[in-house]
FISELO-913047 format. One record per residue (C-alpha): residue in three letters; x, y, z. Coordinates in steps of 0.05 Angstrom, whole numbers, plus 5000, padded with zeros to 4 digits. Example, Ala and Ser with C-alpha at 12.3 -4.5 7.8 and 13.67 -1.06 7.14 Angstrom:
2
Ala524649105156 Ser527349795143 
END
This chain:
755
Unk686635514725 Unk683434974695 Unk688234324667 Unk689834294609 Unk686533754553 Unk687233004555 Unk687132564497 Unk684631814500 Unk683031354453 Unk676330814459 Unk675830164423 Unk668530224395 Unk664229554390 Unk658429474334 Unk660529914282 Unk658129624214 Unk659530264177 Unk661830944166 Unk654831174185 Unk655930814247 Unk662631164264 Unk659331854242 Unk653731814300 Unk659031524352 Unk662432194330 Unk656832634344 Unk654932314405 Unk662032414429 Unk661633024409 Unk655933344452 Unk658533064514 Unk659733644553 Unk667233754560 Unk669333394501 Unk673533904449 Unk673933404396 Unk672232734383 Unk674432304320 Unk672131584300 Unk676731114255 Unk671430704227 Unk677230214191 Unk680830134262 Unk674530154300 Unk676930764354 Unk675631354378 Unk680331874388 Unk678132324437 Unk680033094471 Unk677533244533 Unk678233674593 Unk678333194654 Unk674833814696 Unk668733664657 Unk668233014625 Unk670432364656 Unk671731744612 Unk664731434645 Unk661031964611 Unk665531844545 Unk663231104549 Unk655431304563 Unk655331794504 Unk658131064473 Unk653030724495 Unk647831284483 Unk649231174410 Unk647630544404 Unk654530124421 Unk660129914461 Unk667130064485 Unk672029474504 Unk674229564569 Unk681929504571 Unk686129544629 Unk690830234636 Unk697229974650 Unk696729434594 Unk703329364550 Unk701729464469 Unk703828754462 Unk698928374506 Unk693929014486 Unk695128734411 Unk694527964435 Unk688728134466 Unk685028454398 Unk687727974355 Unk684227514402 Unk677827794400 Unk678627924323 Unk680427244314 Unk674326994354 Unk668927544312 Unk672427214256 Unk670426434269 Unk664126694294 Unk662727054229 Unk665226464185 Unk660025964221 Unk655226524210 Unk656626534129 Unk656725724133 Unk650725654152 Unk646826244113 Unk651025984042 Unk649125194066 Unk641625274072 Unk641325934012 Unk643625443970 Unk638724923983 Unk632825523983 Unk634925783918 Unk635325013890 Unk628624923905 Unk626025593885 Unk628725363813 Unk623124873816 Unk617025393811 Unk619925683742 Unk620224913713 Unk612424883689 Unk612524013686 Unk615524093756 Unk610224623778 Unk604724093752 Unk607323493809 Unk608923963864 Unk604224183921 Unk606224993919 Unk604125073992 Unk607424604018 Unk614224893986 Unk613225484009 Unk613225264079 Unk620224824068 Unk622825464037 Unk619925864097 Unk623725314146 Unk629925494112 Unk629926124110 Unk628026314187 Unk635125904214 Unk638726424164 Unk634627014190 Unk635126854266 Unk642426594271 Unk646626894209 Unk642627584197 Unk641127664273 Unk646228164286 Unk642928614225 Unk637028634252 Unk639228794328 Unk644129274301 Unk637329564258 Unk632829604321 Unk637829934365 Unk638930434321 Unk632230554307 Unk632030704395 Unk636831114378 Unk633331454326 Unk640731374277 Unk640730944212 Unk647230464187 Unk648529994135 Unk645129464180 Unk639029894175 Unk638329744095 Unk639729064104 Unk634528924157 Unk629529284127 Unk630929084048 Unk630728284076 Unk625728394120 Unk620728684070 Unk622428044023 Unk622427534075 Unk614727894117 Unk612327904038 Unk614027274026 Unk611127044095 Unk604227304083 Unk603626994018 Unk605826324050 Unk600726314105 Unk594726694070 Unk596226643990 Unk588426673982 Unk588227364007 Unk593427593950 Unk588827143899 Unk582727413914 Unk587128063885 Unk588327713827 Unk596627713848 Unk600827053849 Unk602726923921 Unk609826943904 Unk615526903952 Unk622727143946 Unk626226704010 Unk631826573960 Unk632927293953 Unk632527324039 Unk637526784048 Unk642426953990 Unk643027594009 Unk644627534070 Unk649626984054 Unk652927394007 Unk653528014043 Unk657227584103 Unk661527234055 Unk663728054043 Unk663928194114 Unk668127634121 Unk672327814065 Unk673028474084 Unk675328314163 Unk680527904127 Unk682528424090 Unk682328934148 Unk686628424190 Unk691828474132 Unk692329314137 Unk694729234208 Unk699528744194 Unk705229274193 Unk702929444267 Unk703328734293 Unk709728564271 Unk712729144299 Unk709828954361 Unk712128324348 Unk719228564354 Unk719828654425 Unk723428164464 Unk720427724520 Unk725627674568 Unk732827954584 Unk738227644616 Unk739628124682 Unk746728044721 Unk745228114796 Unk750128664834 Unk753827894859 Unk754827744782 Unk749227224786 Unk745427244713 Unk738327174715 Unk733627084659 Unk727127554671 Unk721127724644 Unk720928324604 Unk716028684645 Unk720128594704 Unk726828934677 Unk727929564725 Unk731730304692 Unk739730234718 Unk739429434714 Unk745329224677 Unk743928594615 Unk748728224587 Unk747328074506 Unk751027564463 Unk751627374390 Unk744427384362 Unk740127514414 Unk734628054412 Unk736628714455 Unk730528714512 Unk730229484522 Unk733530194508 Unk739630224549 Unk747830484543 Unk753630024530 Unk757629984598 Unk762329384573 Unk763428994507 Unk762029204429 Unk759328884378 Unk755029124312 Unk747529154308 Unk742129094261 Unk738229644276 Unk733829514210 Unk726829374242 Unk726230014278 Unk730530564226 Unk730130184164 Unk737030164163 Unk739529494127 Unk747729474148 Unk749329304220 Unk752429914266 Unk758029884304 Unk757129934377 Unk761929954433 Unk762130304507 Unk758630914516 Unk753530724454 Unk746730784452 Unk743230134439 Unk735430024423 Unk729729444446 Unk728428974390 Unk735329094348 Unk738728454339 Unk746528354364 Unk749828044308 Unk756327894322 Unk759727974400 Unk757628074474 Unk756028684508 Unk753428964581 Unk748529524575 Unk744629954632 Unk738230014626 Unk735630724619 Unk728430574597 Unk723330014598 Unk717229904573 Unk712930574548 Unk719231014549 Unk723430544495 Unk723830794430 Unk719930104398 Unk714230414446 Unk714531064412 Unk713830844345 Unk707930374357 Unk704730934396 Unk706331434344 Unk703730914285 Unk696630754321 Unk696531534327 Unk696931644259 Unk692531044235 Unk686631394290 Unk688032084249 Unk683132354191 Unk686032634130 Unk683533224106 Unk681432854032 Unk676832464072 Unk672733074098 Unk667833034034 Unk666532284044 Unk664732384122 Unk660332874106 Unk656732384054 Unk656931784104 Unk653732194155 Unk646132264113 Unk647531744061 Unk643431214098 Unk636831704103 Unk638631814037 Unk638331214008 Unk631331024047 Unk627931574024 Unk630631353947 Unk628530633964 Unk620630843984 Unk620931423925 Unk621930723875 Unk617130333911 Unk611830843898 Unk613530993823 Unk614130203811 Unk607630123845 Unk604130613801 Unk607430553735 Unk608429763731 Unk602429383699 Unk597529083735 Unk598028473775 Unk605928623774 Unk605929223808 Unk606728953877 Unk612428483863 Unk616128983826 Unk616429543870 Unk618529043927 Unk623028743881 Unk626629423862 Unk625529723924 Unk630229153965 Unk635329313909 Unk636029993924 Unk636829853996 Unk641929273988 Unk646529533936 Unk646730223980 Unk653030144017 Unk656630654056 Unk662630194071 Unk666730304012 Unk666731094029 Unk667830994099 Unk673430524075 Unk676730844028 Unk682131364062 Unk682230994131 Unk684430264105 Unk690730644059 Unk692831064121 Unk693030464162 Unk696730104109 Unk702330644090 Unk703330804164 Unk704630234175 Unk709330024116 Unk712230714130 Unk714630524192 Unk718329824163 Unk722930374131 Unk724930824182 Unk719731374162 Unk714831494225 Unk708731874204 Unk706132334260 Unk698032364225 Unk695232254154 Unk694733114146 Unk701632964133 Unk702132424089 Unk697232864054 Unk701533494053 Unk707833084030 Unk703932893973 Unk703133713955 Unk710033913957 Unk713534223915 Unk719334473945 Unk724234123997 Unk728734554053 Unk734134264066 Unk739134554137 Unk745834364115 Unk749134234188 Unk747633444203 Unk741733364148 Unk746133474085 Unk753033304117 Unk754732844183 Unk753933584228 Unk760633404257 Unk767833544234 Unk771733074193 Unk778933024173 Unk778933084096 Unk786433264077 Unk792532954109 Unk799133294083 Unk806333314104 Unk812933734089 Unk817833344044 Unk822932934091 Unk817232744144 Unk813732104148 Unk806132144147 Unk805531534200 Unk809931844249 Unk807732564241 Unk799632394242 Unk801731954308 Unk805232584334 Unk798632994320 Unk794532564347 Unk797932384417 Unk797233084422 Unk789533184408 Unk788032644458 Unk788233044507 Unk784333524482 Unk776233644483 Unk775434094422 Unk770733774369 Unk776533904318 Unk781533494361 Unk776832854364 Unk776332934288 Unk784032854296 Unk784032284331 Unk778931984288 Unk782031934224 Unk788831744268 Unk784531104292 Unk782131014231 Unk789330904197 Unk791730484253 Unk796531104277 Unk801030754336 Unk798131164397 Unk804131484444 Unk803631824512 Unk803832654507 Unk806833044569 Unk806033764589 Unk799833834542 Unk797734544547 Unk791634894505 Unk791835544477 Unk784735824472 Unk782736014407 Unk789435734372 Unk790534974385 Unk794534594436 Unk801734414444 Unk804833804483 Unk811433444487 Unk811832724450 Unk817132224447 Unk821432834479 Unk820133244424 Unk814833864417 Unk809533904385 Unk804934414360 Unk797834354328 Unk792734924309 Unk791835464262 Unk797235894238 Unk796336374295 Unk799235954340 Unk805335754298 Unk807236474288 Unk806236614372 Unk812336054365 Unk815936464310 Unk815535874265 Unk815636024192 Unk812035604142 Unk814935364080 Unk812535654016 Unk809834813995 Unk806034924054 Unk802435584049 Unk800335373977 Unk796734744001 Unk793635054057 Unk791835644004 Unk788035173961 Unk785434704020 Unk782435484043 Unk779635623986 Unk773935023990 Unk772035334063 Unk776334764097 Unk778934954166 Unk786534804163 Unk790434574221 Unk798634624227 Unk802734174254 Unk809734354284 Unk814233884312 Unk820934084347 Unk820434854321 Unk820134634243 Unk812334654207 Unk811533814193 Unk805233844159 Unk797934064157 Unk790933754170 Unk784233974141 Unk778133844172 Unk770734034148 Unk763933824165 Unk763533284106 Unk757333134062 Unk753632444081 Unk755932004025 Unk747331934006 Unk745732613998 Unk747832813931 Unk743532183907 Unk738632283955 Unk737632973930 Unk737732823851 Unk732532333867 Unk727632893904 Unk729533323837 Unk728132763786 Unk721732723820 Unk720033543801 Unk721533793869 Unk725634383881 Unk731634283922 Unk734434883970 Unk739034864022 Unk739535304083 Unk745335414125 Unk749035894173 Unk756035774138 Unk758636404093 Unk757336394024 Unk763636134002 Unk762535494040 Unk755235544024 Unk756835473949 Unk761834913957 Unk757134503994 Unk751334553946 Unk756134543882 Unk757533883915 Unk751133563914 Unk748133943858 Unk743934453893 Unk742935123850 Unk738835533906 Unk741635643971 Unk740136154025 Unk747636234063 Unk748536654136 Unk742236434154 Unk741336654229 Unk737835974270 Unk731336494286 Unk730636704205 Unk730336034191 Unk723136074194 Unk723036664161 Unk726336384100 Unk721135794105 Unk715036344102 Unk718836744040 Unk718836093998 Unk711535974018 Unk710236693991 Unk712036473927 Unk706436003923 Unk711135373940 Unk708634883990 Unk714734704025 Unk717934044064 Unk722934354112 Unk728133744135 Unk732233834195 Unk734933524260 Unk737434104301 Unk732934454372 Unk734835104328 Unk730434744261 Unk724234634306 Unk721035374288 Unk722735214217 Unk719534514215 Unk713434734256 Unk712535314199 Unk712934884138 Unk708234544109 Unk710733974134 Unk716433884175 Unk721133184177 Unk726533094224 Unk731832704217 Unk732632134267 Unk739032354291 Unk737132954309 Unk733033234373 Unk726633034416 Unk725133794411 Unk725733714326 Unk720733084330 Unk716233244367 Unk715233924326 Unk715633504254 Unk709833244215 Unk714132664197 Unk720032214231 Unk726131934188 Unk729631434241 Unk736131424209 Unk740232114194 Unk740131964121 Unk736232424065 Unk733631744029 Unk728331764084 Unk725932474047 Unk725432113981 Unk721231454008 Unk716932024061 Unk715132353994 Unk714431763950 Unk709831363996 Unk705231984006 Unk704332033932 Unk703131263922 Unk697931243982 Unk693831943961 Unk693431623899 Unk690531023929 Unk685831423964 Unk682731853906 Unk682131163862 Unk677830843930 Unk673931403938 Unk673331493860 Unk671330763857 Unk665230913919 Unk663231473889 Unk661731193825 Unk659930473858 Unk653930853889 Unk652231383838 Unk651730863788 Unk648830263831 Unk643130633853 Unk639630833793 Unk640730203767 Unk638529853824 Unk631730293824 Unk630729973748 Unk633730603711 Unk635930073659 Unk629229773648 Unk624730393599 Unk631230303559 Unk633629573561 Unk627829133596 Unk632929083659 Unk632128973723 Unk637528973771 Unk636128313828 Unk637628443894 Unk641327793892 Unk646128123848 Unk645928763882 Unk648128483947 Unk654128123914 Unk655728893880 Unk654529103955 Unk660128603982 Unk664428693927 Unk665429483931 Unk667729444001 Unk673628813989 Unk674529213930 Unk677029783968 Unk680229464018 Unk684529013961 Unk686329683929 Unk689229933996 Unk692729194008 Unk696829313938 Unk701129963985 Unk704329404028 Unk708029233957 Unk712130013969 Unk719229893956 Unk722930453978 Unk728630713923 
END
């Protein structure tokens, strides 16, 4: 039996556009062994399936190589933090490099295209030796050529080995043809004389366009640094050391990376939890908002669950480790976010398929207006012309902005996604969200808190509530039944005096009875009070009538042989759902609930938070079922849940969100993460899909029309019409501008406010 796939991801080196990703992609993709290979040209890796049996990451990195570039070697074991530091190193580094770069091309353009002014002044013309300015220009120009445009013109050539085309390919090629033109009519201008042409020379158009298309570049890595903002902070978030107490009580401050699972840490006020671990000793609350969005502090005390990189607010607590550094849920998330980030929306499928022959494309258009403007422009104008037109088309030509335009919003809403508690497993879901039209709702722990609550406290005329809920409730303690802990609960909760029971006894199926403060007590349904022969009061029967008749489950209280009282407990509605859901139905979704209750309780839960469709008696395997029936009608349907018994359901839907509190088994299985148990999530899930597909179709709008527009022009469409001619000057600055463009438009999603 052969194993089974493995997934790894590759940082790619020398991308400079989506043309580039597109043959890393295919190169990938013919290694034998490989199932599927996908490059993120906006996060610069490759996310790749194998099967170990057959491929080995050597050959992954030689099919790499084979295409032209690199991968950046990074060591296995390497935490995302110091994997992070290390690529906002190297990032940081590109980035100075590229800003000398830029320097030094704008410094000495500026000075060429000074002195180039000169030859259009005739008086100046008339004092100036031609020749000799045309070798200061030509001095210029080569320090702008060999040390700011060097990378082009590698990048060019090795693609060209590699017989693949990029972005760099148009550049080398549009500035080279200016700058070898303008070199042959420095060093022979007789030759273009004796051909009655003007030995003209276009080293300002060499030098400023390749100023200006760094000055994008290094706009645009500024910009791209800013999309992964979202990741860094949350990496950010994890704390650097913990302070371990030794088995002799000895506290220790460590490094992170050297806390061990069952170590126990002792926290005070403010500090930063180091790690996932349970409260052993101590309480205190938490702000849990960095990882769940969550903006009020939670309660913790012994027995809690407690997160790395919350923050302990207020007292001291002792926690056991249970995991460290991959295993923590902080971990998860960051791995889950990059995941997403690497993934490819289906939207973008048109625009890769563009990238991947746009750069062929737009040669063969470039040669096509060379040869027209060569025989259609006068005479002894033809030459300059075509070159002139020719460069245009290949400069303002840029795949970027396509190869730009879903990546750089993915990576941004991920991202902010994840600030709010709302963990987006790929961008296939964020683009499903955006499609919906209909929302699932389970009832059980999605709609209400999925465990039982006191609601109704009542007792007979000539008891006192204190004494009889304190009666009740010494009783419960010693129970396990979910219903008894609800008991106790709302007992805690209003500060009920705790006494010692005796001779507790359960009665399965019924309740429990015990003796308290000598006298005895009986709690459960009415079964068990007529087992006892005690007779309820008619007061009595007509509250626990009308308590019935909203699907409440009614407990009665007996103390000493007389019915005392009764308690009502139900599984109570979160107190954000009913807003939660008239937000999702403001927005023109359909709301329906799903639940296993009866009917009865069916319709007072949704009458409660104004649901009008509700499928009741729902079995946990038809839940899917119901999922596929609303699909039949043509609905595209968000199914949210939490339970093991919802994963079928979510994994049938087109697309599934799980709440937070729920399962592993639900998460894993959803399309999309809420980290807090609270339906709001739905709403900002839904609402930043929407916000970033529309960011995608106005980028890819934008490209689309950048380069169906630009390249006409740029080929002198303009000029039978208008006399125009587009300079490649000006086309490189459209060139830089499309891409920042893009990348600004993407920037404006980290503004999302969730509702």
């Amino acid at each position: 039996m052969s194993p089974s796939p493995e997934t790894t991801t590759l940082d790619i080196e020398g991308m400079s556009c989506a043309a580039c990703a597109s043959a890393v992609e295919k190169s990938l993709a013919r290694t034998p062994g490989v199932e599927s290979a996908l490059v993120n040209f906006a996060t610069e890796k490759a996310t790749v399936q194998y099967r170990p049996d057959q491929a080995t990451p050597a050959a992954l990195k030689a099919a790499v190589e084979n295409a032209g570039y690199g991968v950046v070697e990074r060591a296995p074991d390497t935490s995302a933090a110091d994997r992070q530091a290390e690529i906002d190193a190297q990032k940081a580094a590109a980035y100075r490099q590229l800003k000398r770069r830029f320097g030094v091309a704008a410094g000495l353009a500026a000075v060429v295209m000074v002195l180039s002014m000169l030859m259009l002044w005739p008086a100046a013309m008339m004092r100036i030796n031609m020749s000799a300015l045309n070798w200061v220009l030509l001095l210029l120009t080569l320090p702008v050529l060999l040390f700011s445009g060097r990378e082009f013109y590698v990048s060019a050539w090795n693609g060209f080995l590699h017989r693949a085309a990029n972005m760099d390919t148009l550049i080398a090629v549009g500035t080279g043809a200016a700058f070898i033109y303008s070199l042959a009519a420095t060093v022979a201008p007789g030759f273009f004389l004796s051909r009655g042409l003007r030995p003209e020379v276009y080293y300002d158009t060499t030098a400023t366009i390749i100023a200006l298309i760094l000055l994008g570049k290094v706009l645009e890595l500024r910009a791209k640094t800013q999309t992964s903002a979202a990741m860094r902070s949350l990496i950010g978030l994890q704390a650097k050391t913990a302070r371990v107490v030794r088995p002799d009580g000895q506290e220790v401050d460590v490094d992170i990376n050297q806390v061990r699972l069952g170590d126990i840490v002792l926290v005070r006020p403010g500090e930063k939890i180091a790690t996932d671990g349970l409260i052993t000793e101590g309480r205190s609350a938490l702000d849990e908002a960095m990882l769940t969005g969550e903006s009020l502090p939670v309660e913790k005390q012994a027995g809690d669950a407690v997160f790395g990189a919350t923050l302990n607010k207020t007292g001291s607590f002792r926690f056991r480790v249970t995991k460290v550094g991959a295993d923590t849920l902080l971990a998860q998330i960051v791995r889950l976010v990059e995941d997403a980030q690497g993934s490819r929306a289906p939207i973008q499928r048109l625009a890769d398929k563009v990238s991947a022959v746009f750069v062929p494309t737009v040669v063969v258009i470039a040669i096509l207006t060379f040869v027209l403007w060569f025989d259609l422009a006068p005479a002894g104008t033809r030459l300059p012309l075509a070159l002139v037109n020719f460069v245009a088309v290949l400069i303002i030509a840029c795949p970027c902005a396509l190869g730009l335009a879903t990546p750089t919003a993915i990576m941004v809403s991920t991202g902010k996604g994840a600030e709010h508690g709302v963990l987006i497993r790929n961008a296939e879901a964020l683009e499903k969200a955006y499609q919906v039209n209909t929302v699932l709702l389970d009832k059980t722990g999605t709609i209400t808190l999925g465990e039982p609550a006191v609601t109704d406290f009542w007792a007979a005329p000539g008891q006192r509530p204190e004494t009889l809920l304190a009666l009740a409730a010494a009783v419960e303690r010693q129970s396990e039944h979910p219903l008894a802990a609800a008991v106790v609960r709302y007992a805690e909760a209003q500060h009920a005096p705790s006494q010692p029971a005796v001779d507790f006894k359960a009665v399965e199926g019924r309740g429990a009875t015990a003796t308290v403060a000598g006298q005895a007590v009986l709690i459960g349904n009415a079964g068990l009070l007529a087992a006892a022969h005690i007779s309820l009061p008619e007061s009595l029967e007509a509250e626990a009538a009308r308590l019935l008749a909203q699907a409440k489950t009614v407990l009665y209280v007996a103390v000493a042989g007389q019915a005392a009282g009764l308690i009502s407990v139900a599984d109570t509605v979160r107190e954000t759902s009913r807003a939660a859901i008239q937000r999702l139905q403001n927005m023109g979704l359909e709301v329906v609930m799903m639940t296993g209750d009866n009917p009865e309780t069916a319709a007072q839960v949704a009458a409660q938070v104004g649901i009008t469709r509700y499928f009741a008696e729902v079995l946990p395997a038809d839940k899917a079922a119901h999922v596929q029936a609303l699909q039949a009608e043509g609905r595209v349907v968000a199914m949210v849940g939490d339970g093991i018994n919802d994963a079928p359901a979510l994994a049938r839907a087109d697309v599934g969100l799980a709440m937070g509190g729920g399962t592993d088994v639900a998460m894993e299985t959803a399309g999309i993460t809420l980290m807090r148990a609270d339906l709001q999530g739905v709403v900002t899930a839904i609402e930043l899909s929407r916000q970033t597909i529309r960011t995608i179709r106005q980028n890819l709008f934008f490209a689309f029309v950048y380069n169906t527009l630009g390249i006409p022009i740029a080929a002198g469409a303009l000029y039978p019409v208008f006399g125009i001619l587009l300079s490649p000057m000006l086309a490189a600055g459209a060139m830089a501008l499309s891409s920042v463009s893009v990348l600004t438009n993407s920037l404006r999603l980290r503004g999302f406010r969730a509702h």
